[in-house]
C-alpha positions as protocol buffer text, in pm:
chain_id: "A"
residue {
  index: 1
  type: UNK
  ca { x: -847 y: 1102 z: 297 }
}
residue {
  index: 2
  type: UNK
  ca { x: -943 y: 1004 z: 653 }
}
residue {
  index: 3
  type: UNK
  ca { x: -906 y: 1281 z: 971 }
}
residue {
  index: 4
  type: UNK
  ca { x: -587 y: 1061 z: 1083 }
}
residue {
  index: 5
  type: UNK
  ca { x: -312 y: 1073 z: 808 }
}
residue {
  index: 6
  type: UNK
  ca { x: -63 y: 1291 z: 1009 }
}
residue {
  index: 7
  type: UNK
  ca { x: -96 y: 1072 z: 1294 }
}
residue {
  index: 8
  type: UNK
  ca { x: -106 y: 765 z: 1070 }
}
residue {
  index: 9
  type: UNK
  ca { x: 199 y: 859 z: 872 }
}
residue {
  index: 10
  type: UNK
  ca { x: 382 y: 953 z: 1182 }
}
residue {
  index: 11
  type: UNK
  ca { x: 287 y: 652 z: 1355 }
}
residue {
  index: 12
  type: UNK
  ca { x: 460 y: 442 z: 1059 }
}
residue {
  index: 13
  type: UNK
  ca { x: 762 y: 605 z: 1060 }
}
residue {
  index: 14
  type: UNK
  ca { x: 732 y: 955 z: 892 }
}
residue {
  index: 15
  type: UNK
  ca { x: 929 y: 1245 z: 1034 }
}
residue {
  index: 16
  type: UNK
  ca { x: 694 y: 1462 z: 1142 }
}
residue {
  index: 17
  type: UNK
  ca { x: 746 y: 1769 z: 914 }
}
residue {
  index: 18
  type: UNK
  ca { x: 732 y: 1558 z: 633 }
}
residue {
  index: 19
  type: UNK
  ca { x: 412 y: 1400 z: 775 }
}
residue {
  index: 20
  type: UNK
  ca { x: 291 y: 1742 z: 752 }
}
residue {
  index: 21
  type: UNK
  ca { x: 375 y: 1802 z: 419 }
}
residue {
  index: 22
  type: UNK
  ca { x: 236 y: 1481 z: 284 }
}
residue {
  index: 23
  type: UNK
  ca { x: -104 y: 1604 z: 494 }
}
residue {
  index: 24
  type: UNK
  ca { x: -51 y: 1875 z: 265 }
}
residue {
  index: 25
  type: UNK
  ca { x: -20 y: 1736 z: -42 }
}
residue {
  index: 26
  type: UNK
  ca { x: -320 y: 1503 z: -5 }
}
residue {
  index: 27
  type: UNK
  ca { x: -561 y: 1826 z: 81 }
}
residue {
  index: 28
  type: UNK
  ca { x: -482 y: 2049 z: -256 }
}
residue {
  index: 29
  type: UNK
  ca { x: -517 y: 1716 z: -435 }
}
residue {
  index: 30
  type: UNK
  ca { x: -138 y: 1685 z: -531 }
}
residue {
  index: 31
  type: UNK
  ca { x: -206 y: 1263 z: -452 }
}
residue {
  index: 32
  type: UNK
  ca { x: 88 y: 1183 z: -722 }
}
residue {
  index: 33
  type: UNK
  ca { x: 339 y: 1377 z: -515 }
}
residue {
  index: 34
  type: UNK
  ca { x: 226 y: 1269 z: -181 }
}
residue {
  index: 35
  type: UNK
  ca { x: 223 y: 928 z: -297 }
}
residue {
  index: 36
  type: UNK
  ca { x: 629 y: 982 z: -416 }
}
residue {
  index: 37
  type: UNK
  ca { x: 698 y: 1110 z: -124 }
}
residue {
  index: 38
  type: UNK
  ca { x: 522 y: 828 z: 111 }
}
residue {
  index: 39
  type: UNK
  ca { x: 750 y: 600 z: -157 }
}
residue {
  index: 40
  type: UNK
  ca { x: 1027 y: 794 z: -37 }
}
residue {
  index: 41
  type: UNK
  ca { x: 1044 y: 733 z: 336 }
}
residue {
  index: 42
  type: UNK
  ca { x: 958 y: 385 z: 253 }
}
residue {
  index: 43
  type: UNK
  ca { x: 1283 y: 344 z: 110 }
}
residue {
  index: 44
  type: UNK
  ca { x: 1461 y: 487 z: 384 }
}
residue {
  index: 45
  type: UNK
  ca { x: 1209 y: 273 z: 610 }
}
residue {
  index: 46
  type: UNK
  ca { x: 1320 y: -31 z: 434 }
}
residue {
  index: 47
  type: UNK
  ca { x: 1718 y: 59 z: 462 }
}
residue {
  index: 48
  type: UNK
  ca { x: 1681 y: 90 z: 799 }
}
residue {
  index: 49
  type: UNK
  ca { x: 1501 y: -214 z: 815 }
}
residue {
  index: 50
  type: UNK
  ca { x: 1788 y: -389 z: 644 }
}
residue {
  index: 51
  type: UNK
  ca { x: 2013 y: -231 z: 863 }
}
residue {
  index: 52
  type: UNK
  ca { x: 1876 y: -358 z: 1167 }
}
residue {
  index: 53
  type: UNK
  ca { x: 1832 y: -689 z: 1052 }
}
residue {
  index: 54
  type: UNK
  ca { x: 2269 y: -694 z: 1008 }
}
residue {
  index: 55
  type: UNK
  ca { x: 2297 y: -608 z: 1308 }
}
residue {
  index: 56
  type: UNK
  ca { x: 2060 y: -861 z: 1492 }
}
residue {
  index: 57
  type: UNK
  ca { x: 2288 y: -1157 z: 1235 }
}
residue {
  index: 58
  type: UNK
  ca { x: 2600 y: -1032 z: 1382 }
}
residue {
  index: 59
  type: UNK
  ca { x: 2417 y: -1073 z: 1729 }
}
residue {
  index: 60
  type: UNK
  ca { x: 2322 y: -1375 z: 1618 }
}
residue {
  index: 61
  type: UNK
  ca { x: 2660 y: -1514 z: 1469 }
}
residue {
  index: 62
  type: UNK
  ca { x: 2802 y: -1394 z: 1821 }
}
residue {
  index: 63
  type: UNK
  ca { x: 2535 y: -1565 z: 2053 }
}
residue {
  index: 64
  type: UNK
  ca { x: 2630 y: -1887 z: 1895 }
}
residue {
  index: 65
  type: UNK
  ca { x: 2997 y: -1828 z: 1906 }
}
residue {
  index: 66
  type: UNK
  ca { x: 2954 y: -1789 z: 2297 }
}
residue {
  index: 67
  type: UNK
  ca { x: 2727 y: -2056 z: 2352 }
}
residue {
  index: 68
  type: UNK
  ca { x: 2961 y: -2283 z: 2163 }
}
residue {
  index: 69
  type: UNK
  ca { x: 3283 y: -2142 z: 2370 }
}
residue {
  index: 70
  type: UNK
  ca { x: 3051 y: -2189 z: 2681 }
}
residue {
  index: 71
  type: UNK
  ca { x: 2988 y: -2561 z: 2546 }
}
residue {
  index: 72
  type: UNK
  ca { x: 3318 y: -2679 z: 2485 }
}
residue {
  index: 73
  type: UNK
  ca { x: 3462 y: -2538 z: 2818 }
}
residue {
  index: 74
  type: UNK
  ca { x: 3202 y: -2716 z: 3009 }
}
residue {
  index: 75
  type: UNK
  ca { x: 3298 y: -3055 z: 2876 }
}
residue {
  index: 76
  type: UNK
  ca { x: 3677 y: -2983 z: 2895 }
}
residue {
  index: 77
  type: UNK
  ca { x: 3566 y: -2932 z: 3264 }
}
residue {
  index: 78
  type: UNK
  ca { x: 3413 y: -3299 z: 3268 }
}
residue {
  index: 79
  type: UNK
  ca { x: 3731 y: -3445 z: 3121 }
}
């Protein structure tokens, strides 16, 4: 493998020590454990990923609730 796969691997969301360890893995050749292990932190990746993306719908859900309470007060103004 390239020079880079620390920084790569850190750079898309590996811890650092496990970074390492995958860096590791990949040098004595041990490419079916470093390969579970990148499928690993994918997983967590990914349920963080989910995570966030709740979060930014309940945002969401409570942008529009404002904007609509901001909507109808203006035109209960007009009246």
């Amino acid at each position: 493998m390239g020079l880079a796969v620390k920084e790569d691997l850190v750079y898309a969301g590996c811890p650092e020590d496990s970074a390492k360890t995958i860096e590791h893995m990949l040098d004595e050749g041990r490419l079916y454990d470093a390969l579970h292990k990148m499928k690993l932190i994918r997983c967590d990746l990914m349920d963080e990923l989910h995570q966030s993306q709740r979060r930014v719908d309940c945002l969401d859900f409570l942008i529009r609730q404002t904007e609509k309470e901001i909507k109808t007060n203006t035109e209960r103004r007009k009246s």
